[in-house]
C-alpha positions in Angstrom: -5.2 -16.4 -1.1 -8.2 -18.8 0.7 -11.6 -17.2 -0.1 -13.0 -15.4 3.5 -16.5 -15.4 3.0 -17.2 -12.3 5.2 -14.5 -10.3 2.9 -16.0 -10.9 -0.3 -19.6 -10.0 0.7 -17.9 -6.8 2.5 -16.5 -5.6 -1.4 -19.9 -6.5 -2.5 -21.3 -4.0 -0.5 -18.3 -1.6 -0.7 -18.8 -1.6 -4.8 -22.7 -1.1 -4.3 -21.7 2.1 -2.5 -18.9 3.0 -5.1 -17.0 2.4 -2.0 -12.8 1.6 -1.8 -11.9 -0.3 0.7 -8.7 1.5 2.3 -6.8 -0.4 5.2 -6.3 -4.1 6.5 -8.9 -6.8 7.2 -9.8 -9.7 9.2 -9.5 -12.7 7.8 -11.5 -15.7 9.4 -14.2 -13.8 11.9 -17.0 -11.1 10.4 -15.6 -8.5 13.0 -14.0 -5.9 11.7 -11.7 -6.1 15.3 -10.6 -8.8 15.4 -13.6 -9.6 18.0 -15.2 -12.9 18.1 -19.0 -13.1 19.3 -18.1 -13.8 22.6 -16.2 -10.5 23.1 -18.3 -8.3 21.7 -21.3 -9.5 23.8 -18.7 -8.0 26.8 -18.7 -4.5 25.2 -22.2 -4.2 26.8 -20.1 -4.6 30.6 -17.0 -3.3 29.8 -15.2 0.0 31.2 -13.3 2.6 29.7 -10.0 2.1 31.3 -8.6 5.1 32.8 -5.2 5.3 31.2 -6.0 5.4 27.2 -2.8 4.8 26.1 -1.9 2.2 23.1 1.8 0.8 22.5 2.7 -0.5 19.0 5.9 -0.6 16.9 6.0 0.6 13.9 9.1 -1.3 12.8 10.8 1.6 10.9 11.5 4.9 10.7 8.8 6.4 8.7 10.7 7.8 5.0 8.3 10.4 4.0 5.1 12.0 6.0 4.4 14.4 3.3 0.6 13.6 2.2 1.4 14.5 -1.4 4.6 12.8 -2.2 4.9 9.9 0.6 4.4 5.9 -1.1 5.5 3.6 1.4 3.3 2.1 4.3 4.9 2.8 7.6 4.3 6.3 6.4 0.6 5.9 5.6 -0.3 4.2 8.3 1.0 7.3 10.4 -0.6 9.8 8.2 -3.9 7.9 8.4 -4.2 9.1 12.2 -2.6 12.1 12.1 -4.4 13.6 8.3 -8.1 13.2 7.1 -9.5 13.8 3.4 -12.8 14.9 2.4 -14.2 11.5 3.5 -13.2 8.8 5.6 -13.2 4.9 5.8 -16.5 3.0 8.7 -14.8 0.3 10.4 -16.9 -2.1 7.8 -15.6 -0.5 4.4 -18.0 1.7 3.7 -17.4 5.6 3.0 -17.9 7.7 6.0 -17.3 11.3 7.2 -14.2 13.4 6.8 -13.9 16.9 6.3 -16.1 16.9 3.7 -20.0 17.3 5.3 -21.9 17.0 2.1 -21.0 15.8 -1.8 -23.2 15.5 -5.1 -22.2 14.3 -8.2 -23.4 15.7 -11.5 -22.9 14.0 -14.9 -21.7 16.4 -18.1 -22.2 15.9 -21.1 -19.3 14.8 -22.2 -19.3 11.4 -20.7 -17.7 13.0 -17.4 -18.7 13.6 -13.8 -18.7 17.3 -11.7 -18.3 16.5 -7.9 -18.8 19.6 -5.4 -17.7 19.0 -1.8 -19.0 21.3 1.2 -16.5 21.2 4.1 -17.5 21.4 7.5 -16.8 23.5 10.2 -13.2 22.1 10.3 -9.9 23.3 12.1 -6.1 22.3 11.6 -4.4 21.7 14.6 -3.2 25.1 15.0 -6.8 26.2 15.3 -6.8 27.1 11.7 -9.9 26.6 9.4 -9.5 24.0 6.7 -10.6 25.6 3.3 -11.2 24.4 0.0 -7.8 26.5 -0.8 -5.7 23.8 1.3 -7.6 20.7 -0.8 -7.1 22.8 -4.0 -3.4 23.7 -3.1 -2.5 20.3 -2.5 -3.8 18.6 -5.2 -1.9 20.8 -7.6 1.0 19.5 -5.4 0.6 16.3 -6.6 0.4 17.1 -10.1 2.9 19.8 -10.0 5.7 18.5 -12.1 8.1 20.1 -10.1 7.3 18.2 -7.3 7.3 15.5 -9.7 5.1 13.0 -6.9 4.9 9.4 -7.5 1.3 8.9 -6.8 0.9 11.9 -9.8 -1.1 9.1 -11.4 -3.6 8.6 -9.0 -5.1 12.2 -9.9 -3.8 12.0 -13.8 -4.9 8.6 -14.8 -6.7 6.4 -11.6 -9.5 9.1 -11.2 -9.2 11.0 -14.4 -9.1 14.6 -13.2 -9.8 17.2 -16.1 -6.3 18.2 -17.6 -4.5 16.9 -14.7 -2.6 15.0 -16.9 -1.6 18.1 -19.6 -0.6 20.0 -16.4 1.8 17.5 -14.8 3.4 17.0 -18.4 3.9 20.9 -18.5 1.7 21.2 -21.2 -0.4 23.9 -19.9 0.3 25.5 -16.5 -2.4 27.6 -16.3 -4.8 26.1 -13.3 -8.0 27.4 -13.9 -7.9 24.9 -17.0 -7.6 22.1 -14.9 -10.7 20.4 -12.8 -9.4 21.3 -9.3 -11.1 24.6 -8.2 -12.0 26.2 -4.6 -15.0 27.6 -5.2 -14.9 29.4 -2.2 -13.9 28.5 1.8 -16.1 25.6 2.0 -16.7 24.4 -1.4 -14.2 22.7 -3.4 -15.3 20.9 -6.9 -13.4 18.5 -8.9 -14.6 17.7 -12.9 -13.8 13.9 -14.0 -12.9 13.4 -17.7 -14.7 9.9 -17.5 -16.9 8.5 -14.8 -15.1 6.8 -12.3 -17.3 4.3 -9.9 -14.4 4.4 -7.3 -13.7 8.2 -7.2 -15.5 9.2 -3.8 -13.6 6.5 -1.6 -10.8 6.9 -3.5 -10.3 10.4 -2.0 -9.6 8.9 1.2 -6.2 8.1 0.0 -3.3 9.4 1.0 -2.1 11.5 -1.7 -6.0 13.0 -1.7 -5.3 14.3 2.0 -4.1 17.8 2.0 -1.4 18.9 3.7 -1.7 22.5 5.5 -1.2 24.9 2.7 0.3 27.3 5.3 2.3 25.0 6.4 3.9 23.8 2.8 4.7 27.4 2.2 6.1 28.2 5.7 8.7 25.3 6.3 9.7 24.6 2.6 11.6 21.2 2.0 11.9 20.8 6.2 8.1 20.4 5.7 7.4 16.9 7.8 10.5 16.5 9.1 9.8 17.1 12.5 6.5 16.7 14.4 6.4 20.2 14.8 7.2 21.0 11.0 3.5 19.8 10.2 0.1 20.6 11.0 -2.6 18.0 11.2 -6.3 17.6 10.3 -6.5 13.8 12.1 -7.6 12.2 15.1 -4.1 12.2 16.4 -0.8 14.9 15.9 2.2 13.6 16.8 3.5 14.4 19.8 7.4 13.0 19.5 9.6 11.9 16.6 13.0 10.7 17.7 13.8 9.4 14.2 15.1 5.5 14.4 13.9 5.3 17.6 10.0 6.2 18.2 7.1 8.4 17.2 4.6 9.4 19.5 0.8 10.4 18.6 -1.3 12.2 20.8 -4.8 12.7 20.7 -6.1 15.7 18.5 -8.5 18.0 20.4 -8.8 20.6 17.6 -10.0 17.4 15.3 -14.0 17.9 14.2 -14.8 14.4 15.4 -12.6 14.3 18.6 -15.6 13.0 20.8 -15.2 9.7 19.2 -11.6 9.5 19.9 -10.9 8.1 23.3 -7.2 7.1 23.3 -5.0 10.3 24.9 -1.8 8.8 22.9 -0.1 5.7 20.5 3.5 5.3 21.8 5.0 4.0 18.6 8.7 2.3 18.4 10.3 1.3 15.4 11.8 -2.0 16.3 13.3 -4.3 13.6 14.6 -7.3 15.6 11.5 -9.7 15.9 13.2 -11.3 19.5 13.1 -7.6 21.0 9.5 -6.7 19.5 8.1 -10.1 20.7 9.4 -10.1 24.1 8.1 -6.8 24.5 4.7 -8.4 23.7 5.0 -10.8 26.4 6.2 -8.5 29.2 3.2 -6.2 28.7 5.2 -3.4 26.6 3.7 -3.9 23.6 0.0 -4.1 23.3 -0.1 -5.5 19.6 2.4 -6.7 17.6 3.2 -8.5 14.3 3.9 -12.4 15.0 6.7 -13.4 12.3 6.8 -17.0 11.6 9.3 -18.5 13.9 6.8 -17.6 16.5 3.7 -18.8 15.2 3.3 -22.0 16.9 3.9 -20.1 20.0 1.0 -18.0 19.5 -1.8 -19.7 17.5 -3.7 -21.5 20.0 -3.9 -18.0 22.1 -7.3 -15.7 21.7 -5.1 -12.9 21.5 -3.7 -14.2 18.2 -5.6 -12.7 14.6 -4.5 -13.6 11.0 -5.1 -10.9 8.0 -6.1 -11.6 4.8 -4.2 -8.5 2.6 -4.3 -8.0 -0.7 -0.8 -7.6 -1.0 2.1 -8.9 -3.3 5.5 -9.8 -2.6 8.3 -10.1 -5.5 11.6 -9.8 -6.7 11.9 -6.7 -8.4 14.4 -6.4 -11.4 16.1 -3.4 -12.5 15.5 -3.4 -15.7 17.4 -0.6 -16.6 21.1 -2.1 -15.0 23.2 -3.3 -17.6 22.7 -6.8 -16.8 19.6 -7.0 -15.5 18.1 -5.5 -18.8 18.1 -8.8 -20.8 15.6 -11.1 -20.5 17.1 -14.0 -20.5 18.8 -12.9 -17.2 15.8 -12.4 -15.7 14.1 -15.4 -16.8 17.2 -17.7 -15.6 17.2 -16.1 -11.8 13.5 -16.3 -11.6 12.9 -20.2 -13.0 15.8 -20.8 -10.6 13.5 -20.0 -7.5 11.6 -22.3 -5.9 8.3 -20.6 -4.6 6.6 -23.0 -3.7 9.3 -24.0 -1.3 10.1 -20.5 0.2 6.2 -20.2 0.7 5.7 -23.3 2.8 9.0 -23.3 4.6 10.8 -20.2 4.7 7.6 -17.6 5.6 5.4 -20.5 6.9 3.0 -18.1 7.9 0.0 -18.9 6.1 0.7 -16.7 3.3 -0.3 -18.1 -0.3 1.7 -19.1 -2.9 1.2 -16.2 -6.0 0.6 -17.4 -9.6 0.3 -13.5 -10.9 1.1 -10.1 -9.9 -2.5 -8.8 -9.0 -3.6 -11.1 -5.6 -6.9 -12.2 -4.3 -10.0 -10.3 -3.1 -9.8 -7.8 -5.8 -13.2 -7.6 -8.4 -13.2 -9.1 -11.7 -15.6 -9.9 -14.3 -18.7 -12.3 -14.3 -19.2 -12.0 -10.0 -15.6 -13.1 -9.7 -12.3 -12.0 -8.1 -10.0 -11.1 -10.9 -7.6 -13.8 -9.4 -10.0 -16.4 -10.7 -10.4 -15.2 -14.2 -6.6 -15.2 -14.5 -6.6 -18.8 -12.9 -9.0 -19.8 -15.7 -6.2 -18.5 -18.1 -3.8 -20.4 -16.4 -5.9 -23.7 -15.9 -5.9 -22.9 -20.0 -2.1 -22.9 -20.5 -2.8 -19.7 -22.1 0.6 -18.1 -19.6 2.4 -18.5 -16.5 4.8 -17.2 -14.7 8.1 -19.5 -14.1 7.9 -22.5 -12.2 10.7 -23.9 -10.7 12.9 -25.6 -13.1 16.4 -25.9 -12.2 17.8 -27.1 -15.7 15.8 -24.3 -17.3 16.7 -21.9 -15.4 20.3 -22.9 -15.9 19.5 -22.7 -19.8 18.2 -19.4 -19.5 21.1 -17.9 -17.2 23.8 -19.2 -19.8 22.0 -17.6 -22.8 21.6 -14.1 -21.2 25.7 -14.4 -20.2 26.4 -15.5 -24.2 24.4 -13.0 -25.0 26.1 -9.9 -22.8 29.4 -11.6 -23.1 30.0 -12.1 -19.3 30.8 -14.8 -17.1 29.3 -16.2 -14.2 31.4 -14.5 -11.9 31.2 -11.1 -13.7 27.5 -10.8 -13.1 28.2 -12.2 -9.3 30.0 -9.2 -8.6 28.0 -6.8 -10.1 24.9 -8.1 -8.7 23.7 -7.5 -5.1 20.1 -8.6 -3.2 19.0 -5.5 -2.0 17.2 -6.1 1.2 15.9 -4.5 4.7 17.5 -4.8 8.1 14.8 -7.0 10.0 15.4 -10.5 11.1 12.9 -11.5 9.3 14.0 -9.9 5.8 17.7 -11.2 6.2 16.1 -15.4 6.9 14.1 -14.6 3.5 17.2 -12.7 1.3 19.5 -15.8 1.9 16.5 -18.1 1.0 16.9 -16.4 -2.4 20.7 -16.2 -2.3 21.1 -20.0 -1.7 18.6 -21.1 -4.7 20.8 -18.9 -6.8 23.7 -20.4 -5.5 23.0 -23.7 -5.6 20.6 -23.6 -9.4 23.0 -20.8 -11.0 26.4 -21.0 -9.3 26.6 -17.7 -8.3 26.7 -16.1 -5.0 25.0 -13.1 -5.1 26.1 -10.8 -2.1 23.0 -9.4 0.2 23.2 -5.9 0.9 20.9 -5.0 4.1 19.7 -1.2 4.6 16.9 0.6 6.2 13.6 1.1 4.8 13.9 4.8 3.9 17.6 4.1 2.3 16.1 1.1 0.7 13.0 3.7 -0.7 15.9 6.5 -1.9 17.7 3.5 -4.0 14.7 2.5 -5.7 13.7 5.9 -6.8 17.5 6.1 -8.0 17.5 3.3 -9.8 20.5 2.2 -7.4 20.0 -1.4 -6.8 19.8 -4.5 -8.9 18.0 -7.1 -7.3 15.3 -6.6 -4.3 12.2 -8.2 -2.8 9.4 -5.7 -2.9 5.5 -5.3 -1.7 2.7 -3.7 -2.5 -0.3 -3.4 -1.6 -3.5 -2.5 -2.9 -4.3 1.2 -2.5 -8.2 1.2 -3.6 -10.7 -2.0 -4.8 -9.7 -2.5 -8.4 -7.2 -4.8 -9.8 -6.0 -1.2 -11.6 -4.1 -0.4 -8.5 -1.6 -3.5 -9.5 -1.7 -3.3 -12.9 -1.0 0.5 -13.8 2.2 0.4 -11.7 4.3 -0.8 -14.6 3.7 1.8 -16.9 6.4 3.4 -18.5 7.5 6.3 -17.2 5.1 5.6 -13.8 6.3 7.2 -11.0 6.0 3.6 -9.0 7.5 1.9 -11.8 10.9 1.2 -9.5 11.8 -1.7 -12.2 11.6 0.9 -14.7 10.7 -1.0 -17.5 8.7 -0.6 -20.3 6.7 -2.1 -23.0 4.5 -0.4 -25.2 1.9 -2.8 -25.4 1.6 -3.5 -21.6 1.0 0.8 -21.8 -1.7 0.1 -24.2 -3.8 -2.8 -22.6 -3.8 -0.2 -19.4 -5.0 2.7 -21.5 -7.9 0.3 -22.1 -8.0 -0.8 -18.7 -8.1 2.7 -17.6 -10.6 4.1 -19.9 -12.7 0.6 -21.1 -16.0 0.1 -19.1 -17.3 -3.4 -17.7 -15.4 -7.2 -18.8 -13.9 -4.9 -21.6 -10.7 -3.3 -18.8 -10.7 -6.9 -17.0 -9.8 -8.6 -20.3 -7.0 -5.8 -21.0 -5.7 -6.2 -17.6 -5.6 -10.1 -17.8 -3.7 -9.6 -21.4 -1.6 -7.2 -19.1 -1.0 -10.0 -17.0 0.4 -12.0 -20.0 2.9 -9.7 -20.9 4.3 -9.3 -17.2 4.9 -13.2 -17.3 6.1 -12.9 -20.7 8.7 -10.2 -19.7 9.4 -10.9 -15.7 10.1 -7.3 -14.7 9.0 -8.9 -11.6 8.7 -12.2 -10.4 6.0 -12.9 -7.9 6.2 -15.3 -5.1 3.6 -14.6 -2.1 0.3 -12.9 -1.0 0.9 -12.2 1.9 -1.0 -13.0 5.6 -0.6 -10.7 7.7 -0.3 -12.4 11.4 -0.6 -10.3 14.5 -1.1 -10.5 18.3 -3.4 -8.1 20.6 -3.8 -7.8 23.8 -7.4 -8.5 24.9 -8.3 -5.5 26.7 -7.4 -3.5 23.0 -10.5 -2.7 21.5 -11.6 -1.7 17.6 -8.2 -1.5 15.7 -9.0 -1.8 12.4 -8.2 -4.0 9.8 -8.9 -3.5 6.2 -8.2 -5.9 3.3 -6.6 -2.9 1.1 -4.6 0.4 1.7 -3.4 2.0 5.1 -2.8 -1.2 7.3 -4.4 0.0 10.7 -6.7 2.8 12.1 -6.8 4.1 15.1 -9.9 6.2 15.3 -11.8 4.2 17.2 -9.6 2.4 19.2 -10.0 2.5 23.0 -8.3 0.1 25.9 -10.3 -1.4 28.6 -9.8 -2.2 32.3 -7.8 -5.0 33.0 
């Protein structure tokens, strides 16, 4: 990704704090909303409109709105205004206030850290206190192996939680061992095994959010499967789910800080067709809107068009456990036969960057840089790269892994499918990849479009073989890339594994200073060594807004928009 001058002094700032940055940001202007000087010197004249309503799409259904178990982003960025954890994100990065009114840290003498959290005066949406009980019931919830969570991890290994680790392996299930306590109804405590600079932003996450312990109990596995199946802590609660069709969010009048809010409701489709989404733009249905790249040209010359700078990866994902897909040289043929550079610059054309390695820009590195740039020095080094397009290699590569399983061509053709989503936009980019195959390999791999939840179920059931996937960064350190291909990891959807790769993120996780950089750069190594994925693009993310929408905002990491102080003027 280009450098953004304003984004890198803004994680400055966010690490001086200890502070993660958790959402989507700008990427060429200092304001946080999208607001160049001229506008904001308007905010001194403007009025409130009197209809506070905002209309977005979501572009899916949303696959899983439980706090403790969801992983995808359409989900997050819902949960973001409907849930809050002990603290909360400023509009400029920094850690603010959530539920949590006051926090101290303590060091113990072990090398660790105590933190003890006073919650405010807070009520659920029901009118219910939040206690310490609900934090301390729903963290166990994500370590609870029966629940067996995904984002586990972020509690076990990211932050490093006393015996959180032992407890989700089933190795001791007695909770009073573990660093998770309610102290009483407004004081909840949490002991670190190591200190962790990130911990207190890191909170904000989602799988840090607590869902309504009540609630959990009360509706069982229908918990968040309706809008009235959940109770909220957030700005908003949502106020109508048709599922495939829209949610709704409504102002939250039991929420502490609801003096801030001033939109009433979010009317949220899920539109998939980009034709339908941007011709709702332009007849004034839609006030913002994602601006795919056969429209571009259309819209960048307009002040109501804004470009994000994400740190966010796309790949193809391998699964590394299919038959097939498990030998290397497979993976190495149908990733050489790819041309990147190519499906960057004409297929998304969207200002997006070409990847040379899994972990993208704006994350912190070593020696004042990003970590991008110490892997580029690697690279400028020959020291490892991920393929480049080579047609005749990737030919050579293809033939070896079919000697070596004792298939044909056409075997693996009709095993192997493209595993995609149902958007215009993701069906242009699947036969992008299917006709490089075709025409480097020979094969005609079919393209199998499904929605974004069923496309989420198959990856956790290992039942696909070939798919583009994203992520993005989920707090400020190139750990939240890197630990995600840990065996056994509960977002390790290639499911692969390689012992060495665990061991250079043990020493990532628990190494201090340039000491976890280095092992996450040797990390680095192995994953272009091995391909489990292949990356192709960071991603930009290009959008359109109305110009009486005020203060969405856009962070470079985590939950992609938030609402809280969001308002619409007159026009």
């Amino acid at each position: 990704m280009r450098k953004h001058k304003w984004l890198l002094l803004l994680l400055v700032v966010v690490m001086v704090l200890s502070a993660v940055l958790t959402g989507c940001g700008k990427s060429e202007e200092p304001a946080t909303n999208g607001e160049n000087e001229e506008e904001k010197k308007e905010e001194k004249t403007e009025k409130l409109a009197a209809e506070q309503v905002l209309r977005i799409n979501w572009g899916s259904e949303p696959p899983d709105l439980d706090p403790q178990t969801t992983t995808d982003q359409v989900s997050m960025e819902i949960l973001n205004a409907c849930m809050e954890g002990l603290v909360r994100l400023n509009p400029d990065g920094t850690v603010g206030k959530g539920l949590a009114e006051s926090y101290e840290k303590k060091d113990t003498e072990s090398g660790g850290e105590i933190w003890t959290f006073k919650l405010r005066d807070a009520k659920w949406s029901d009118g219910t206190p939040i206690t310490a009980k609900d934090f301390e019931d729903a963290w166990f919830r994500a370590i609870d192996p029966e629940v067996a969570a995904q984002y586990s991890y972020q509690l076990t290994d990211t932050a490093g939680i006393k015996n959180a680790d032992k407890f989700f392996a089933g190795e001791i299930t007695d909770r009073s061992q573990v660093g998770i306590k309610a102290v009483d109804d407004k004081t909840f405590q949490v002991e670190l095994t190591r200190k962790v600079p990130f911990f207190l932003s890191l909170t904000s996450f989602v799988t840090f959010v607590p869902a309504q312990s009540a609630a959990v109990t009360n509706f069982g596995d229908t918990y968040a499967s309706a809008a009235d199946k959940m109770v909220y802590s957030g700005p908003y609660v949502i106020s109508e789910w048709n599922h495939e069709q829209n949610l709704n969010l409504k102002k939250n009048d039991s929420y502490w800080d609801a003096e801030t809010v001033k939109l009433q409701e979010i009317k949220g489709d899920m539109i998939t067709d980009s034709n339908t989404y941007i011709n709702l733009y332009d007849t004034d249905e839609l006030d913002v809107t994602a601006v795919p790249s056969d429209f571009l040209e259309k819209y960048k010359g307009s002040s109501e068009y804004g470009s994000v700078a994400e740190a966010t990866t796309w790949y193809i994902q391998y699964n590394c456990e299919d038959e097939y897909l498990k030998n290397l040289n497979i993976r190495k043929g149908l990733s050489f036969a790819i041309d990147a550079k190519s499906f960057v610059d004409n297929v998304l054309a969207n200002g997006s960057i070409l990847a040379d390695g899994l972990t993208p820009t704006l994350l912190p590195g070593k020696g004042g840089k990003e970590f991008a740039e110490n892997r580029k020095e690697l690279l400028d080094n020959k020291e490892y790269t991920f393929p480049a397009f080579d047609a005749a290699k990737a030919k050579e590569y293809f033939e070896a892994g079919l000697k070596e399983l004792g298939i044909t061509a056409q075997q693996f053709q009709e095993h192997t499918t493209f595993l995609t989503g149902e958007s215009d936009t993701a069906k242009k980019q699947a036969a992008a990849i299917q006709s490089m195959w075709k025409q480097n390999l020979g094969i005609d791999v079919k393209i199998e479009t499904v929605s974004f939840k069923i496309r989420v179920d198959r990856y956790d059931r290992k039942d696909y073989t070939t798919t583009f996937a994203g992520w993005g960064a989920d707090y400020n350190d190139p750990l939240t890339f890197m630990d995600l291909w840990v065996t056994g990891a509960g977002n390790n959807t290639a499911f692969w594994s390689n012992a060495a790769y665990d061991e250079d993120i043990k020493k990532a996780v628990n190494g201090e200073g340039d000491e976890r950089i280095d092992a996450m750069l040797d990390a680095e190594k192995i994953l272009a060594e091995e391909l489990p994925v292949f990356p192709i693009w960071y991603n930009a993310r290009n959008f359109v807004q109305k110009p009486y929408v005020k203060d969405v905002i856009r962070f470079p990491v985590g939950a992609d928009l938030e609402f809280k102080w969001t308002y619409i003027i007159e026009h």
